[in-house]
C-alpha positions in Angstrom: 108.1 31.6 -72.8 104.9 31.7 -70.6 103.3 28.7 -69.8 99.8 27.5 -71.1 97.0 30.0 -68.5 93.7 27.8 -66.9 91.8 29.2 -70.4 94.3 27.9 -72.6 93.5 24.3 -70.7 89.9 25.0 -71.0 90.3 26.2 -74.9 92.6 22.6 -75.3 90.1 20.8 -73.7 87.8 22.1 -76.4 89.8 21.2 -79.3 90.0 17.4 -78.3 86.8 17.2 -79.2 87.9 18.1 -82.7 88.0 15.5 -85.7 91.9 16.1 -85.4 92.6 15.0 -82.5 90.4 12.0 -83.3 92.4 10.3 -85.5 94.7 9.3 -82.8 93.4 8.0 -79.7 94.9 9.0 -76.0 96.3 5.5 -74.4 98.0 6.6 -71.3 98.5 9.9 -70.2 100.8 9.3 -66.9 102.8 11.4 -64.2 105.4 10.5 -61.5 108.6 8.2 -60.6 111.4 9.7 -63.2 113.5 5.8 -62.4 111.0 4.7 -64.8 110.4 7.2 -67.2 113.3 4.9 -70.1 111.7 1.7 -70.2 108.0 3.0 -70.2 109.3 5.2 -73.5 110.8 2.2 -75.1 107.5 0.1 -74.3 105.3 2.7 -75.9 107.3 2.9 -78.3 106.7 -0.7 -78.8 103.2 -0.8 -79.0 103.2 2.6 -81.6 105.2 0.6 -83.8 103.5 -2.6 -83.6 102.1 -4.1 -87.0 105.1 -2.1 -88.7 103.0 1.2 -87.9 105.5 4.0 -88.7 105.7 5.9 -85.2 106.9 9.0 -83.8 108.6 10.5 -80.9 109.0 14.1 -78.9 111.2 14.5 -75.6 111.7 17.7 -73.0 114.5 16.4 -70.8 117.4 18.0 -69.0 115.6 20.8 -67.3 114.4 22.5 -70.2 111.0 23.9 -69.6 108.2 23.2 -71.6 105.4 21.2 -69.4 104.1 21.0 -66.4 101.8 18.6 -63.8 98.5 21.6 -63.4 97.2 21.1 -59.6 93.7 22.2 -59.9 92.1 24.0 -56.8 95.4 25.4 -55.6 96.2 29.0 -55.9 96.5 29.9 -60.0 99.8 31.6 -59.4 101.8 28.9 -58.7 102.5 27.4 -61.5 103.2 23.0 -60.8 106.5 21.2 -60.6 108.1 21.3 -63.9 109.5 17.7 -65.4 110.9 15.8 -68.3 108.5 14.7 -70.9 108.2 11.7 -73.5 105.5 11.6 -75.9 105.0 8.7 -78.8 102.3 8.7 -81.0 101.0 6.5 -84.4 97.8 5.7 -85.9 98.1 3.1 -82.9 97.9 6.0 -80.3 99.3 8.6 -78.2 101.1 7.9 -74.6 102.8 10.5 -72.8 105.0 10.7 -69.6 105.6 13.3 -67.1 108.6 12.6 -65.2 108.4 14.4 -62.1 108.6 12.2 -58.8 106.4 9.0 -57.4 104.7 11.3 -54.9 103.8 14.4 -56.5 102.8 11.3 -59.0 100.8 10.1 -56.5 98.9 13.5 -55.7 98.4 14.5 -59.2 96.6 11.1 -60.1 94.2 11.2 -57.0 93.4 14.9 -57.0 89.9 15.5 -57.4 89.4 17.1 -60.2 92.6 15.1 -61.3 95.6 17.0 -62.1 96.5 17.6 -66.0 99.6 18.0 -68.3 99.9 21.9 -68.8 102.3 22.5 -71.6 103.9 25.2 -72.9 102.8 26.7 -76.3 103.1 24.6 -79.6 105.1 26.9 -80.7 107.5 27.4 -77.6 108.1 24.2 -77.3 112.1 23.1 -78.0 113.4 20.8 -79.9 116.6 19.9 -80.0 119.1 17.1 -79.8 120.3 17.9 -76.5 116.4 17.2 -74.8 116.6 14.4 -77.1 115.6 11.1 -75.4 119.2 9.3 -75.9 117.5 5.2 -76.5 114.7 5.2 -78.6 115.1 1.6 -80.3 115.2 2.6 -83.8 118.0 5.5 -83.1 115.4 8.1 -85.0 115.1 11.7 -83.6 112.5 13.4 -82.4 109.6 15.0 -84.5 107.8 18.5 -83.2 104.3 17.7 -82.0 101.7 17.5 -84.1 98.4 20.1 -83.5 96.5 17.1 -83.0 98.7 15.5 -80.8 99.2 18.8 -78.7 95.5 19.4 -78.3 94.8 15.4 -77.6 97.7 15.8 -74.0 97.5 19.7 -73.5 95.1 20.2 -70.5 94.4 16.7 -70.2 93.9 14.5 -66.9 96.8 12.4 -65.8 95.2 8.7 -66.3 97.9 6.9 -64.9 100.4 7.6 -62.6 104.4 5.9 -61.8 105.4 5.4 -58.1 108.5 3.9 -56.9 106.2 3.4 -53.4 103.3 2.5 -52.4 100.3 5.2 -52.4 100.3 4.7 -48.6 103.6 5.7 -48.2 103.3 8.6 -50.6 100.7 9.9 -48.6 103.1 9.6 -45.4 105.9 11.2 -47.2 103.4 13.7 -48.4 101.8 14.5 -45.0 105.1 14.2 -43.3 106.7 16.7 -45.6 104.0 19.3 -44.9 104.0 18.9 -40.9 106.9 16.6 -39.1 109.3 18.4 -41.7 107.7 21.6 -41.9 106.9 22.4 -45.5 104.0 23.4 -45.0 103.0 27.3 -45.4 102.4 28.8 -41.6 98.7 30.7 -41.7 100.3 33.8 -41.8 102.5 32.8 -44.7 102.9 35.3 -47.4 100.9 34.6 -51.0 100.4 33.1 -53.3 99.8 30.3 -50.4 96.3 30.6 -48.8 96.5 26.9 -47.9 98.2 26.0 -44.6 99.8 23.0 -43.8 98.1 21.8 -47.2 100.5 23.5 -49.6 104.3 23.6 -49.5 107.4 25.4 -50.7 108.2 24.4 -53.5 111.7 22.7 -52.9 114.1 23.1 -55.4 117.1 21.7 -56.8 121.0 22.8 -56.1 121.8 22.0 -59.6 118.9 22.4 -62.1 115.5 24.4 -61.7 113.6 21.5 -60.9 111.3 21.5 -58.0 109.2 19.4 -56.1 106.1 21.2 -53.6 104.6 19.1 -51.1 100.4 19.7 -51.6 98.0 17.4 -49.7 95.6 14.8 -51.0 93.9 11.6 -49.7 92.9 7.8 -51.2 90.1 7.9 -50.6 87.1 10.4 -48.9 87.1 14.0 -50.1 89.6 15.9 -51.3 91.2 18.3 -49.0 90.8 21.2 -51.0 87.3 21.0 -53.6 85.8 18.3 -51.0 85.0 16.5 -54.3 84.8 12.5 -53.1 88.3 10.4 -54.1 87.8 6.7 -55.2 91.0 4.8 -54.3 93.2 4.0 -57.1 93.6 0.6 -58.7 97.2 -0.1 -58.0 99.5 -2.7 -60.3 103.0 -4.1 -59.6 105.3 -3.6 -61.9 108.8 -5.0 -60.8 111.5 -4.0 -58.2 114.4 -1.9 -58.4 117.8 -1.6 -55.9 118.7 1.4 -54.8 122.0 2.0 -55.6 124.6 4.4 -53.7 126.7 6.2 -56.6 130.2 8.2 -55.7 131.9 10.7 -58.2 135.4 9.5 -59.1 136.9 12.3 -61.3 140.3 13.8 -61.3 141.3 14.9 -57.7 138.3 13.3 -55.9 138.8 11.3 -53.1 135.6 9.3 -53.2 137.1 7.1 -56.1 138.7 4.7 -54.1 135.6 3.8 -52.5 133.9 0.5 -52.2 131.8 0.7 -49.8 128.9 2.1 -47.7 127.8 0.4 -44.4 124.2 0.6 -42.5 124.7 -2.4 -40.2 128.0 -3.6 -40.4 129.5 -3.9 -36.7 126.1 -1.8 -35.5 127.9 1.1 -37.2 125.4 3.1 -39.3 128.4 5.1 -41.7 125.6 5.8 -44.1 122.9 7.9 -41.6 126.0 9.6 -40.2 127.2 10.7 -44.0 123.5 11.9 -44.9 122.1 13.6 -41.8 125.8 15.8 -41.8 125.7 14.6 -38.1 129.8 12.5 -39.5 130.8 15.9 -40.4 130.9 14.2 -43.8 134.4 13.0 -43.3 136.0 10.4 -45.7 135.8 7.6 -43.2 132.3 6.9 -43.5 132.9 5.4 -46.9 134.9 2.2 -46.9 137.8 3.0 -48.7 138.4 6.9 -48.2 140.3 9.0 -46.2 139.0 10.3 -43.3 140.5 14.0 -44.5 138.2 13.9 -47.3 135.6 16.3 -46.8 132.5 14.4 -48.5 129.6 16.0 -50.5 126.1 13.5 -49.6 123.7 14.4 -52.2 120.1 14.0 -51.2 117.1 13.5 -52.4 113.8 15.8 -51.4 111.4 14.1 -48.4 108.7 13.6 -51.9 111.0 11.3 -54.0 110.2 7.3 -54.2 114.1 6.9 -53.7 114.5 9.4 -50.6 112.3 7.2 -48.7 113.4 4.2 -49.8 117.0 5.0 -48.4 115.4 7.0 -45.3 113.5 3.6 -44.1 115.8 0.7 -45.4 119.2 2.3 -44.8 119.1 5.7 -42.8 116.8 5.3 -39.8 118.2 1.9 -38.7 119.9 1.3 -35.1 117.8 4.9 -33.9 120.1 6.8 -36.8 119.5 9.7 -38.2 116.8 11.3 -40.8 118.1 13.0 -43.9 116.1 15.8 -43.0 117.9 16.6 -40.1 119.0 19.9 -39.2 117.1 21.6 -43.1 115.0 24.2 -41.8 111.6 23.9 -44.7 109.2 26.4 -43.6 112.3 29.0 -43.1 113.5 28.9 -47.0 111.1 29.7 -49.3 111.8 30.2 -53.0 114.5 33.2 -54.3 115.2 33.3 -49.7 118.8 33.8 -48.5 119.3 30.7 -46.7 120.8 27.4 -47.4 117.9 24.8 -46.8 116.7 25.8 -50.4 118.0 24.7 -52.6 119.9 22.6 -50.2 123.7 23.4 -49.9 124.6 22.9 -46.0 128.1 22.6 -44.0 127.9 19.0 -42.4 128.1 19.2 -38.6 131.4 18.6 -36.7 132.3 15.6 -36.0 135.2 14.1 -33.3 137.9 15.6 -34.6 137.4 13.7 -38.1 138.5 15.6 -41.7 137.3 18.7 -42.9 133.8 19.9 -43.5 131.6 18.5 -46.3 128.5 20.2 -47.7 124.8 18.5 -47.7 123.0 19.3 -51.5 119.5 18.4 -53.0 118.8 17.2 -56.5 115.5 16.4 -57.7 115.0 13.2 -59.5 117.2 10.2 -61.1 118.7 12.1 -63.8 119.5 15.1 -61.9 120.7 13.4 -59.1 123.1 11.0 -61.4 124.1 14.9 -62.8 125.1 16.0 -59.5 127.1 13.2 -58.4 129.1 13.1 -62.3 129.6 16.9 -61.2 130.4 17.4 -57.5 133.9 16.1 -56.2 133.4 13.8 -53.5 130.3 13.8 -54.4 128.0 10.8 -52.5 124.4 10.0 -53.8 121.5 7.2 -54.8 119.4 6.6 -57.4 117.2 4.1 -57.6 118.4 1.9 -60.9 117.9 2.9 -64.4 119.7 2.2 -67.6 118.6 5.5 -68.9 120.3 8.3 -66.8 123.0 5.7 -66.0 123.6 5.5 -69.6 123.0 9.0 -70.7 126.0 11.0 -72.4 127.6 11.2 -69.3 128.9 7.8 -69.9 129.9 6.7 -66.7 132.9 8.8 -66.9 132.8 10.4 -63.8 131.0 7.9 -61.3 131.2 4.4 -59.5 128.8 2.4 -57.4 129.0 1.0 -54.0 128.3 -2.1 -52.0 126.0 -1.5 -49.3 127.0 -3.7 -46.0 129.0 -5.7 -48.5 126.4 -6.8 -51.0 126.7 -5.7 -54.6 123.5 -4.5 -55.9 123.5 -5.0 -59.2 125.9 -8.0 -60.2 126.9 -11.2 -58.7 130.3 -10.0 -57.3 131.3 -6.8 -57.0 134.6 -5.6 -59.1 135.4 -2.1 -59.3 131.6 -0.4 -59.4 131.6 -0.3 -63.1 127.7 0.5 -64.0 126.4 -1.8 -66.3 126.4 -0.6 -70.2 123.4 -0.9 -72.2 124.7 0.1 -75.9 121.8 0.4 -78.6 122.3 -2.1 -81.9 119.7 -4.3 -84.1 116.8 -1.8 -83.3 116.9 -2.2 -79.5 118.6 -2.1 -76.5 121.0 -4.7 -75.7 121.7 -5.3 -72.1 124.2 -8.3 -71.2 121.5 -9.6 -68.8 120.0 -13.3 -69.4 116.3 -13.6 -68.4 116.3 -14.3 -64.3 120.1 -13.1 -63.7 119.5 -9.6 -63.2 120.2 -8.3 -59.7 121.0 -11.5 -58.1 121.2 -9.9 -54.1 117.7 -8.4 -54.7 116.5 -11.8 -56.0 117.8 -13.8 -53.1 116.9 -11.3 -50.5 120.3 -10.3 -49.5 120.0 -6.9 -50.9 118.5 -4.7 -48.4 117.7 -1.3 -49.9 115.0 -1.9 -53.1 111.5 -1.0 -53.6 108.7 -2.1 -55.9 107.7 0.1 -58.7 103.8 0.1 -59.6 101.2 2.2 -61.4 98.1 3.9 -60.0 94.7 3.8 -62.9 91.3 3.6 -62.3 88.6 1.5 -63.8 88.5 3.8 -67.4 92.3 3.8 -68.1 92.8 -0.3 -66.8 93.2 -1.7 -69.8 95.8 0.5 -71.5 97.9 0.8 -68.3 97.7 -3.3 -68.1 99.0 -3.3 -71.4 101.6 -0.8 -71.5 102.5 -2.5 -68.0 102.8 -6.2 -69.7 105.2 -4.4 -72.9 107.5 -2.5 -70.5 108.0 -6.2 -69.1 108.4 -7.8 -72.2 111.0 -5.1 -72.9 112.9 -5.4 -69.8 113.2 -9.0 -69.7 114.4 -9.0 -73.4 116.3 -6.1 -73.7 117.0 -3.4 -70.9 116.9 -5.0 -67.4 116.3 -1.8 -65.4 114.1 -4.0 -62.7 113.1 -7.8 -61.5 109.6 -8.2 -63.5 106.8 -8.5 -60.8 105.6 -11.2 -62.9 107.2 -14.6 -64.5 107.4 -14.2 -68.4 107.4 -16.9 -70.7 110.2 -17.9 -72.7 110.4 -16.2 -76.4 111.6 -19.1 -78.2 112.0 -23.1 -77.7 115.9 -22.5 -76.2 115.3 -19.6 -74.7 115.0 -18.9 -71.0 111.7 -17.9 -68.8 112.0 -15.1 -66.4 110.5 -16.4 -63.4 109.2 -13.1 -61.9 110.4 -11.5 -58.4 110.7 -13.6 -55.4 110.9 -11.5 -52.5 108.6 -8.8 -50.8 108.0 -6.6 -47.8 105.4 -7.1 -45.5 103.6 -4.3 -45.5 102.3 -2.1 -42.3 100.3 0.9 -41.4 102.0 4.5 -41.5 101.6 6.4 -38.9 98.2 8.8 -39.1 96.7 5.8 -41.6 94.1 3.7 -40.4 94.1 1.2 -43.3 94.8 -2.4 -42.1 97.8 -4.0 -44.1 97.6 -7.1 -46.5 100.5 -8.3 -48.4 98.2 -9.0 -51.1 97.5 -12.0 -53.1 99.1 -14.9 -55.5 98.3 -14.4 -58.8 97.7 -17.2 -61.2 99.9 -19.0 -62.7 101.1 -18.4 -66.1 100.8 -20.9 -68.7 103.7 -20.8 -71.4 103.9 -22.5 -75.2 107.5 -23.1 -75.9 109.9 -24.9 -74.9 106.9 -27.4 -74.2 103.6 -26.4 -72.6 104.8 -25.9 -68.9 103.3 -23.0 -65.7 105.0 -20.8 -64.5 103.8 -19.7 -60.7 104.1 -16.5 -59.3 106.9 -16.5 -56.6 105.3 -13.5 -54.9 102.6 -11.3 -53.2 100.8 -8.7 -54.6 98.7 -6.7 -56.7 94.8 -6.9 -57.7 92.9 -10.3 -56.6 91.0 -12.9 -59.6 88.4 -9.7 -59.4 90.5 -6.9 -60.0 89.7 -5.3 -56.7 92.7 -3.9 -54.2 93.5 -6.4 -51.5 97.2 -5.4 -51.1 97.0 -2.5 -48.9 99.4 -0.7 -46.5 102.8 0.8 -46.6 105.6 -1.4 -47.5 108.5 0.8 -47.9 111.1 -0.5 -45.5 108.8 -3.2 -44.5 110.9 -7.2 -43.5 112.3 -8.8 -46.4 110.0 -12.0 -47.2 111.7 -14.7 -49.4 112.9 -15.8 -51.4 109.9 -18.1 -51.7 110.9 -20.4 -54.9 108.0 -22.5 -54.6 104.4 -20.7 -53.2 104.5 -17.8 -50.8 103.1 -17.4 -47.5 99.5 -17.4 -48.4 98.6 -13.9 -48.3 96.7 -12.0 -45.5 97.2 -9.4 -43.3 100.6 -8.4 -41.7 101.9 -5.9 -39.6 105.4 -6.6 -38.2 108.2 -4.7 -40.3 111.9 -3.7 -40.6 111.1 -0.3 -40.4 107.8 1.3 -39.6 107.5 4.9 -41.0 
């Protein structure tokens, strides 16, 4: 299969203009974090369907090929990161997702010209049960693309994009990838890579083909490589998710007695030690194991939302240690001899602790849930997600852990069970009562969680606000994959009102950023029916102001823990102190 060249973009291009591709009109077209690619697919869905509109449904997953994010003004032989795709369409619309990772997200959204989905031929494109998306509310399979359909996303700018950070902290991963980490291509690197220290290696995955590359952009200014100006993006909450530390437990692995992983606990940091390799991944750095069990840490890439979520709540406190440490980036380059990529190396020696353990990579939620259900004594994170966690693997061969004690996902912690979200009456159905989902990231306990948003611009607002406003509806009713950002009214008189998040991070400035940090705003209140006319406040910071202009601003990965609040936050304004400053 070859995938679609720059004139087959130009030639799809074209045919949107055709009265095919009319009859169906583009809705959101978005890119980025792979945690949220399920319940953005069962929101579409949602709105395809709605007036009883008979809707349909197409899904790449599981590595196969068949479309890519197109970085325009980079060399035409590389080809983009590769991803899982969902596409719904109905007379209501199309929407499409390209689940990739938050920060190549990020990049593909602000690139100027924007980035575009680049998918393979019609024709080449599989279908299957097996890339079958496994939740669609209904139970139906998927149906091939349409021509019309095809033409109205093939070639087409990204107008959204999905980031499990903020855009700030993108751009620091981004920038920190290509220099601190070394990434970036050397001048006298070989081609196809004529952009130093603005284009990457692609960096790949142990366990699939997936890869992430590390290319430059900006928020705002000119872009780095067509010095075409960049507006910044309009960014929206959407709702926070824990990270969650996942161990394999099948036959003969000595990670299944586990319970455990601490970061602070007795100024110990067990969890930097396992994920650096500077432990010599022995047993002991997980609560519960042996210390002669040689232990696998599976890492994220220094792109992905949920690396740097655990790099700057969890790894880099008490002066640990960076995941990154001792992967050599600009040494490895695709098809090279080494072991930095993809990522398989021997964890350093420790104080006469167990045997060696091995450092891999995976790239994404799904494949990093893969990788752990595969690899004996296999240690990893994911930031939560009913979908993967759910997938046919069916939590057969892996547990969760508390972190410093606290569960992240229930009340009390048992025996790391992942929640089961079984399909029935058209819809998923969660055992999760409107406000009781992750308690510890509610009441602030929970350390390690980040809020999920979505990056538009002024043209795709109102279909991202709306597809936004479903995928809450959706996960307050039905598949609780994060705390709504904002409080939802009750669905009937008895029912319950989800009162919306009630922590956040104070935000900061990273490092090479000279944007001055603002928690952001209080929205207004919400004014509910049943049950009897009531308000329901936001509990929280963030998002747009009354205008629709960006007054949160800054990083906030890693930033202090602010809340709960219960009643009215600190009124917002600009901040600066933080847990951890990136």
């Amino acid at each position: 299969m070859k995938r679609t060249s720059f004139s087959m973009v130009v030639l799809a291009l074209a045919a949107m203009l055709a009265p095919a591709a009319q009859a169906q009109t583009l809705q959101v077209l978005t890119v980025g974090s792979s945690a949220q690619f399920g319940p953005f697919a069962v929101a579409a869905y949602a709105l395809a369907t709605a007036g009883g509109v008979k809707a349909y449904h197409y899904t790449v997953k599981a590595g196969i090929p068949g479309a890519l994010v197109l970085h325009p003004f980079t060399d035409p032989v590389f080809e983009g990161d590769s991803g899982d795709l969902w596409v719904v369409w109905s007379a209501n619309g199309i929407w499409a997702y390209l689940s990739i990772d938050s920060t190549v997200g990020v990049r593909a959204f602000q690139a100027s010209p924007r980035a575009v989905l680049s998918l393979y031929p019609l024709e080449d494109l599989p279908l299957s049960s097996l890339t079958n998306f496994p939740f669609w509310p209904d139970n139906t399979k998927d149906t091939a693309l349409t021509q019309a359909v095809y033409n109205a996303i093939n070639g087409h700018p990204f107008t959204a994009a999905n980031t499990d950070i903020r855009p700030e902290d993108a751009l620091f991963a981004t920038t920190n990838a290509l220099t601190n980490l070394r990434y970036g291509q050397p001048d006298t690197g070989p081609p196809p890579y004529y952009y130093p220290d603005l284009i990457g290696y692609p960096i790949q995955s142990h366990f699939t083909t997936r890869t992430a590359t590390p290319i430059a952009f900006v928020l705002s200014g000119s872009d780095p490589f067509s010095g075409q100006p960049v507006s910044p993006p309009i960014v929206l909450p959407v709702g926070a998710a824990p990270l969650v530390f996942l161990v394999n437990i099948s036959p003969g692995s000595g990670t299944s007695t586990a319970t455990n992983l601490k970061v602070e606990e007795n100024n110990t940091n067990n969890a930097s030690a396992l994920f650096s390799g500077t432990g010599k991944c022995a047993g002991n750095l997980l609560d519960g194991v042996a210390s002669t069990v040689a232990l696998n840490p599976i890492l994220n890439e220094p792109l992905s939302g949920a690396m740097n979520v655990a790099e700057f709540t969890d790894f880099q406190a008490d002066n640990g240690y960076s995941q990154e440490t001792g992967i050599s980036g600009n040494n490895e380059p695709p098809g090279s001899d080494g072991n930095s990529n993809p990522l398989m190396l021997p964890c350093t020696s420790g104080s006469g602790l167990g045997s060696f353990g091995h450092r891999y990579r995976a790239i994404g939620a799904d494949d990093m849930i893969t990788a752990v259900h595969a690899t004996v004594n296999g240690v990893g994170y994911a930031l939560f997600s009913n979908e993967p966690v759910n997938s046919s693997l069916n939590n057969t061969n892996y547990r969760y852990v508390t972190l410093d004690g606290v569960d992240p996902i229930n009340a009390t912690y048992t025996a790391g069970i992942l929640p089961s979200c079984p399909t029935t009456s058209g819809h998923f159905n969660c055992p999760q009562a409107p406000g009781r989902s992750f308690p510890h990231l509610r009441d602030g306990t929970y350390r390690s969680w980040s809020i999920y948003r979505m990056l538009t611009d002024i043209n795709g607002l109102a279909a991202t606000q709306k597809l936004i406003a479903q995928t809450l509806v959706d996960v307050n009713l039905y598949v609780p994959d994060f705390v709504p950002f904002s409080p939802i009214c009750r669905t009937s008189p008895t029912g319950s009102d989800e009162p919306g998040l009630d922590v956040y991070r104070q935000h900061f400035t990273p490092a090479g950023q000279t944007v001055v940090p603002n928690d952001g705003p209080q929205q207004l209140a919400v004014q509910c029916k049943l049950g009897g006319r009531h308000t329901l406040p936001y509990l929280t910071l963030g998002g747009v102001d009354s205008t629709g202009q960006n007054t949160e601003e800054g990083g906030d990965v890693g930033g202090l823990i602010v809340g709960p609040n219960r009643t009215a936050p600190v009124p917002p304004g600009p901040t600066g102190q933080t847990e951890k400053n990136n």
